[in-house]
N, C-alpha and C positions, 0 to 999 in steps of 0.2 A: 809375539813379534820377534822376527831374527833380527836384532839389533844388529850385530856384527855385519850382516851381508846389506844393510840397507842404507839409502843413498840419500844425500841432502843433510837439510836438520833431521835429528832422530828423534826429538824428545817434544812433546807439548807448551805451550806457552803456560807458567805458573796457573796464570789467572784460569785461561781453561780447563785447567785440573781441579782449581776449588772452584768452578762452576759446576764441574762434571759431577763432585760429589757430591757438593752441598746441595744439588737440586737432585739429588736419587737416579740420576742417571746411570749410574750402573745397575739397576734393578729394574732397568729398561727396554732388557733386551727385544729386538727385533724392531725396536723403534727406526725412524727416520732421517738423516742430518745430513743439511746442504750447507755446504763451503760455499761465501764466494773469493777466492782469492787465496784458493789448498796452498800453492806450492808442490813440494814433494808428498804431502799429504801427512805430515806430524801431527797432525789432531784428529783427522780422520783415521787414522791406524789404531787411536785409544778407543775410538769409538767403534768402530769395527771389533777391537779384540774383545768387544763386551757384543757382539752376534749385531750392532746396529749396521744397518744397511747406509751405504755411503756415497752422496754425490758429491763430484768436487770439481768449480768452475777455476780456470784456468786461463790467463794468458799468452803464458811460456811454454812453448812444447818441450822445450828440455826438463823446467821443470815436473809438469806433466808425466815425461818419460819416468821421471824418480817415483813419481807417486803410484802408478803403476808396476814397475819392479818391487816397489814395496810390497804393495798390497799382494801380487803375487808371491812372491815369497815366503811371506807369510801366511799364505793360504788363504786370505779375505779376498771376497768379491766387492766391486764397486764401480759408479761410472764416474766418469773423468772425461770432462767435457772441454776443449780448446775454444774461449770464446775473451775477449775484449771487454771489459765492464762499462766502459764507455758506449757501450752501443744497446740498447735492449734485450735482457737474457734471452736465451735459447731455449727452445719450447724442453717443457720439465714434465714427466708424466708422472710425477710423486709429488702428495701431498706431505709435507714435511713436520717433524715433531720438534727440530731442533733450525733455528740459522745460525751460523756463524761468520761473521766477516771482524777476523782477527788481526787484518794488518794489508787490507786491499783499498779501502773505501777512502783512505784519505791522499791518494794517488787518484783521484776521479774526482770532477769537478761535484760543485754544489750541488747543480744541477741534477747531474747524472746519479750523483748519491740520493738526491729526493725520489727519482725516477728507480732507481732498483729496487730500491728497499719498497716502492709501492707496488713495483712487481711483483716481487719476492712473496707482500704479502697475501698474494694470490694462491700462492703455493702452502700456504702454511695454515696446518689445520689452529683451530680453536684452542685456544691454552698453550700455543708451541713457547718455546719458549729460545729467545731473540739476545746474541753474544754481538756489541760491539766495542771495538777498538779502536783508538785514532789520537791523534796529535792538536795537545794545546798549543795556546799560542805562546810560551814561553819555552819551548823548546829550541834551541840552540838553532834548529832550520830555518825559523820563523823571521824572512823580510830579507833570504840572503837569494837572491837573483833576480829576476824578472816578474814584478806585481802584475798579475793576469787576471786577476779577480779578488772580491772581496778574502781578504786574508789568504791569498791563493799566491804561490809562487814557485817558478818555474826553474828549479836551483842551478846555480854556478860553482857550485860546491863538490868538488871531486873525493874525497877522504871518505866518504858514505856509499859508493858506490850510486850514487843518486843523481848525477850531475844530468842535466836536462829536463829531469823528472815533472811535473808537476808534483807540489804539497801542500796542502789543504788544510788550515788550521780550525779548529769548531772550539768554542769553549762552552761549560759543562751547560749554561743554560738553554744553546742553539742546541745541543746534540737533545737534549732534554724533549723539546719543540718538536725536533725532526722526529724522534718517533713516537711521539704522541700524535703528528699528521699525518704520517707513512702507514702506521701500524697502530696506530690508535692504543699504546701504550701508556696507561696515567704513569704522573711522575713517584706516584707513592707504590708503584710495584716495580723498581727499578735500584737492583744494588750499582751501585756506584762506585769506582774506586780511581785514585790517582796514584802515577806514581813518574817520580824527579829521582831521575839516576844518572851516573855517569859511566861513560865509556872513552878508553885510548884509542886512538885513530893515530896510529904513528908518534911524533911527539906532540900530540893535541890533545886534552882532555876537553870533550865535550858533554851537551848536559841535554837529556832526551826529557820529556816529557808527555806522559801519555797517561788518556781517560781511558777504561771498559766503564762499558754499562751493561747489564743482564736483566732480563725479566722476562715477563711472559704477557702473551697481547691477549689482550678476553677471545 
Protein backbone atom coordinates (compact mmCIF):
# COMPACT_ATOMS: atom_id res chain seq x y z
CA UNK A 1 0.00 0.00 0.00
CA UNK A 2 1.33 3.73 -0.61
CA UNK A 3 0.14 5.11 2.47
CA UNK A 4 1.59 8.49 1.97
CA UNK A 5 -0.18 9.11 -1.60
CA UNK A 6 -3.61 7.59 -0.51
CA UNK A 7 -6.95 9.42 0.28
CA UNK A 8 -9.67 9.19 3.01
CA UNK A 9 -9.16 6.80 6.10
CA UNK A 10 -5.89 4.81 5.51
CA UNK A 11 -5.89 2.30 8.09
CA UNK A 12 -8.62 -0.76 8.84
CA UNK A 13 -11.00 -0.84 11.59
CA UNK A 14 -9.11 -2.77 14.72
CA UNK A 15 -11.92 -5.44 14.72
CA UNK A 16 -11.30 -6.19 10.94
CA UNK A 17 -7.69 -6.87 11.43
CA UNK A 18 -8.18 -9.46 14.31
CA UNK A 19 -10.93 -10.85 12.09
CA UNK A 20 -8.50 -10.96 9.04
CA UNK A 21 -6.00 -13.01 11.24
CA UNK A 22 -7.62 -14.75 13.48
CA UNK A 23 -9.64 -16.51 10.63
CA UNK A 24 -6.23 -17.27 8.40
CA UNK A 25 -7.19 -14.96 6.05
CA UNK A 26 -3.98 -14.11 5.05
CA UNK A 27 -3.23 -17.46 3.78
CA UNK A 28 -6.11 -16.84 1.50
CA UNK A 29 -4.74 -15.60 -1.22
CA UNK A 30 -6.88 -15.12 -4.35
CA UNK A 31 -9.94 -15.43 -2.37
CA UNK A 32 -13.08 -13.24 -2.69
CA UNK A 33 -14.43 -10.02 -0.49
CA UNK A 34 -17.58 -7.88 -0.86
CA UNK A 35 -17.89 -4.43 0.94
CA UNK A 36 -21.08 -3.19 1.56
CA UNK A 37 -20.63 0.33 2.53
CA UNK A 38 -16.08 0.47 1.37
CA UNK A 39 -15.96 4.18 1.65
CA UNK A 40 -12.46 4.96 0.48
CA UNK A 41 -11.82 1.33 0.62
CA UNK A 42 -9.59 0.97 4.10
CA UNK A 43 -10.43 -2.70 4.42
CA UNK A 44 -10.45 -3.59 1.02
CA UNK A 45 -6.73 -2.41 0.32
CA UNK A 46 -5.77 -5.09 3.40
CA UNK A 47 -7.29 -7.35 1.61
CA UNK A 48 -6.16 -6.73 -1.74
CA UNK A 49 -2.49 -6.40 -0.42
CA UNK A 50 -2.79 -10.17 0.43
CA UNK A 51 -3.61 -10.92 -3.74
CA UNK A 52 -7.75 -10.96 -2.58
CA UNK A 53 -9.83 -9.91 -5.38
CA UNK A 54 -11.95 -6.86 -4.15
CA UNK A 55 -15.62 -5.65 -4.58
CA UNK A 56 -16.79 -2.50 -2.94
CA UNK A 57 -20.55 -1.17 -2.78
CA UNK A 58 -20.70 2.34 -2.46
CA UNK A 59 -23.01 5.23 -2.02
CA UNK A 60 -20.82 8.32 -2.38
CA UNK A 61 -19.11 8.98 -5.53
CA UNK A 62 -16.59 11.02 -3.91
CA UNK A 63 -15.95 8.45 -1.67
CA UNK A 64 -15.77 5.82 -4.28
CA UNK A 65 -13.31 8.31 -6.08
CA UNK A 66 -10.82 7.63 -2.88
CA UNK A 67 -11.24 4.13 -3.12
CA UNK A 68 -10.14 3.81 -6.55
CA UNK A 69 -7.03 6.16 -6.43
CA UNK A 70 -6.11 3.80 -3.82
CA UNK A 71 -6.46 0.81 -5.12
CA UNK A 72 -4.70 2.16 -8.17
CA UNK A 73 -1.80 3.39 -6.70
CA UNK A 74 -1.18 0.79 -5.15
CA UNK A 75 -1.29 -1.32 -7.85
CA UNK A 76 -4.46 -3.60 -6.81
CA UNK A 77 -7.29 -4.30 -8.97
CA UNK A 78 -10.82 -4.11 -7.91
CA UNK A 79 -14.51 -3.21 -8.61
CA UNK A 80 -16.26 -0.44 -7.14
CA UNK A 81 -19.75 -0.31 -7.58
CA UNK A 82 -21.97 3.35 -6.88
CA UNK A 83 -25.15 1.87 -5.74
CA UNK A 84 -27.77 3.03 -2.55
CA UNK A 85 -28.28 0.04 0.12
CA UNK A 86 -31.48 1.07 0.39
CA UNK A 87 -32.58 -0.26 -2.84
CA UNK A 88 -31.74 -3.98 -3.75
CA UNK A 89 -27.89 -4.69 -4.67
CA UNK A 90 -26.65 -4.54 -8.20
CA UNK A 91 -26.39 -7.63 -9.99
CA UNK A 92 -22.70 -9.30 -8.67
CA UNK A 93 -20.99 -11.86 -10.99
CA UNK A 94 -18.77 -13.28 -8.02
CA UNK A 95 -19.52 -15.71 -5.63
CA UNK A 96 -17.86 -14.41 -2.40
CA UNK A 97 -15.56 -15.99 0.47
CA UNK A 98 -15.79 -12.98 2.62
CA UNK A 99 -18.91 -10.15 3.56
CA UNK A 100 -18.15 -7.25 5.11
CA UNK A 101 -20.65 -4.52 6.20
CA UNK A 102 -18.32 -2.65 8.79
CA UNK A 103 -20.11 0.59 9.36
CA UNK A 104 -23.10 0.94 6.48
CA UNK A 105 -26.05 -1.29 7.65
CA UNK A 106 -27.13 0.57 10.61
CA UNK A 107 -27.79 3.80 8.19
CA UNK A 108 -30.66 1.47 6.41
CA UNK A 109 -33.65 0.67 7.83
CA UNK A 110 -34.82 -2.71 9.36
CA UNK A 111 -36.11 -3.63 6.71
CA UNK A 112 -33.73 -3.14 4.10
CA UNK A 113 -30.93 -4.68 6.34
CA UNK A 114 -33.13 -8.02 6.36
CA UNK A 115 -33.42 -7.52 2.69
CA UNK A 116 -29.52 -7.24 1.89
CA UNK A 117 -28.03 -9.43 3.79
CA UNK A 118 -30.68 -12.07 2.25
CA UNK A 119 -29.40 -10.92 -0.95
CA UNK A 120 -26.04 -10.96 -0.11
CA UNK A 121 -26.46 -14.33 0.78
CA UNK A 122 -27.00 -15.43 -2.57
CA UNK A 123 -23.72 -14.38 -3.42
CA UNK A 124 -21.69 -16.15 -0.97
CA UNK A 125 -20.34 -19.43 -1.29
CA UNK A 126 -20.54 -22.15 1.58
CA UNK A 127 -18.50 -21.51 4.61
CA UNK A 128 -17.97 -17.73 3.66
CA UNK A 129 -17.40 -16.16 6.26
CA UNK A 130 -19.80 -12.94 7.37
CA UNK A 131 -18.21 -9.30 9.36
CA UNK A 132 -20.87 -7.26 10.96
CA UNK A 133 -20.83 -3.92 12.63
CA UNK A 134 -23.51 -1.64 14.03
CA UNK A 135 -24.84 0.35 16.90
CA UNK A 136 -26.42 -0.45 20.45
CA UNK A 137 -28.95 1.13 21.91
CA UNK A 138 -26.98 2.95 24.57
CA UNK A 139 -25.04 4.81 22.29
CA UNK A 140 -25.10 8.46 22.83
CA UNK A 141 -27.19 8.74 19.14
CA UNK A 142 -29.91 6.68 20.53
CA UNK A 143 -33.68 8.60 20.61
CA UNK A 144 -31.93 12.09 19.68
CA UNK A 145 -34.33 13.21 16.66
CA UNK A 146 -37.14 12.11 14.84
CA UNK A 147 -38.47 8.26 16.00
CA UNK A 148 -39.21 6.62 12.44
CA UNK A 149 -39.14 3.23 13.41
CA UNK A 150 -38.62 0.79 15.87
CA UNK A 151 -35.37 2.01 17.56
CA UNK A 152 -34.78 3.99 14.32
CA UNK A 153 -34.03 7.71 14.41
CA UNK A 154 -33.63 10.21 12.10
CA UNK A 155 -30.83 12.50 13.93
CA UNK A 156 -30.92 16.46 14.82
CA UNK A 157 -27.68 16.16 15.90
CA UNK A 158 -24.97 18.20 14.11
CA UNK A 159 -21.31 17.43 15.96
CA UNK A 160 -21.18 13.85 14.22
CA UNK A 161 -21.48 14.88 10.80
CA UNK A 162 -24.75 12.76 10.83
CA UNK A 163 -27.48 15.33 11.07
CA UNK A 164 -30.57 14.11 9.07
CA UNK A 165 -29.23 10.70 8.81
CA UNK A 166 -31.20 7.90 9.60
CA UNK A 167 -29.72 5.45 12.99
CA UNK A 168 -30.61 2.23 13.54
CA UNK A 169 -30.27 0.69 16.87
CA UNK A 170 -30.23 -3.46 17.07
CA UNK A 171 -29.26 -5.01 20.38
CA UNK A 172 -26.94 -8.14 20.60
CA UNK A 173 -29.97 -10.66 20.67
CA UNK A 174 -32.03 -8.93 17.39
CA UNK A 175 -28.62 -8.87 15.36
CA UNK A 176 -28.11 -12.61 16.75
CA UNK A 177 -31.84 -13.39 14.97
CA UNK A 178 -31.07 -11.37 11.96
CA UNK A 179 -28.44 -13.66 10.84
CA UNK A 180 -29.45 -16.74 11.74
CA UNK A 181 -32.80 -15.73 9.25
CA UNK A 182 -30.83 -13.90 6.54
CA UNK A 183 -27.93 -16.26 6.41
CA UNK A 184 -28.81 -18.96 8.43
CA UNK A 185 -25.82 -18.39 10.81
CA UNK A 186 -26.25 -20.53 14.40
CA UNK A 187 -25.58 -18.35 17.37
CA UNK A 188 -22.78 -20.72 18.61
CA UNK A 189 -20.57 -19.86 15.42
CA UNK A 190 -20.45 -16.23 15.91
CA UNK A 191 -17.64 -14.17 17.82
CA UNK A 192 -19.05 -11.42 19.32
CA UNK A 193 -17.68 -8.35 20.72
CA UNK A 194 -18.68 -4.86 22.36
CA UNK A 195 -17.24 -1.98 22.59
CA UNK A 196 -18.25 1.61 24.83
CA UNK A 197 -15.77 4.45 24.02
CA UNK A 198 -15.54 7.87 23.96
CA UNK A 199 -14.89 10.60 21.60
CA UNK A 200 -14.57 14.78 21.71
CA UNK A 201 -16.69 16.49 19.31
CA UNK A 202 -15.63 20.07 20.04
CA UNK A 203 -16.33 20.65 23.74
CA UNK A 204 -18.64 17.46 24.02
CA UNK A 205 -17.54 14.13 25.22
CA UNK A 206 -19.62 11.72 23.70
CA UNK A 207 -20.11 7.89 24.35
CA UNK A 208 -20.24 5.52 21.04
CA UNK A 209 -21.31 2.20 21.40
CA UNK A 210 -20.94 -0.63 18.93
CA UNK A 211 -21.38 -4.64 18.44
CA UNK A 212 -19.26 -6.75 15.48
CA UNK A 213 -20.33 -9.98 15.12
CA UNK A 214 -18.25 -12.59 12.71
CA UNK A 215 -18.69 -16.00 11.65
CA UNK A 216 -19.17 -18.08 8.96
CA UNK A 217 -22.76 -19.36 7.39
CA UNK A 218 -22.69 -23.41 6.66
Amino acid sequence: MNLPEMQGMRFPSDTVIRMFYKEGLADQSHGKVLELGCGAGNHLMMFAAYGWHVTGIDYSAKSLAMAQHNIQISGYQGVLLEHDLNHPLPTLNNQFDVLLAPSSLYYVSREHTFDRLTEANRHLKSGALVYLRMRLPDDHRYGRGSLVGQSSWKLDIGYTGEGGLLNVFWTEHELIDLLGETLGMPADALTILKMTYENRQDSLTIRNSDIVLWGRKP
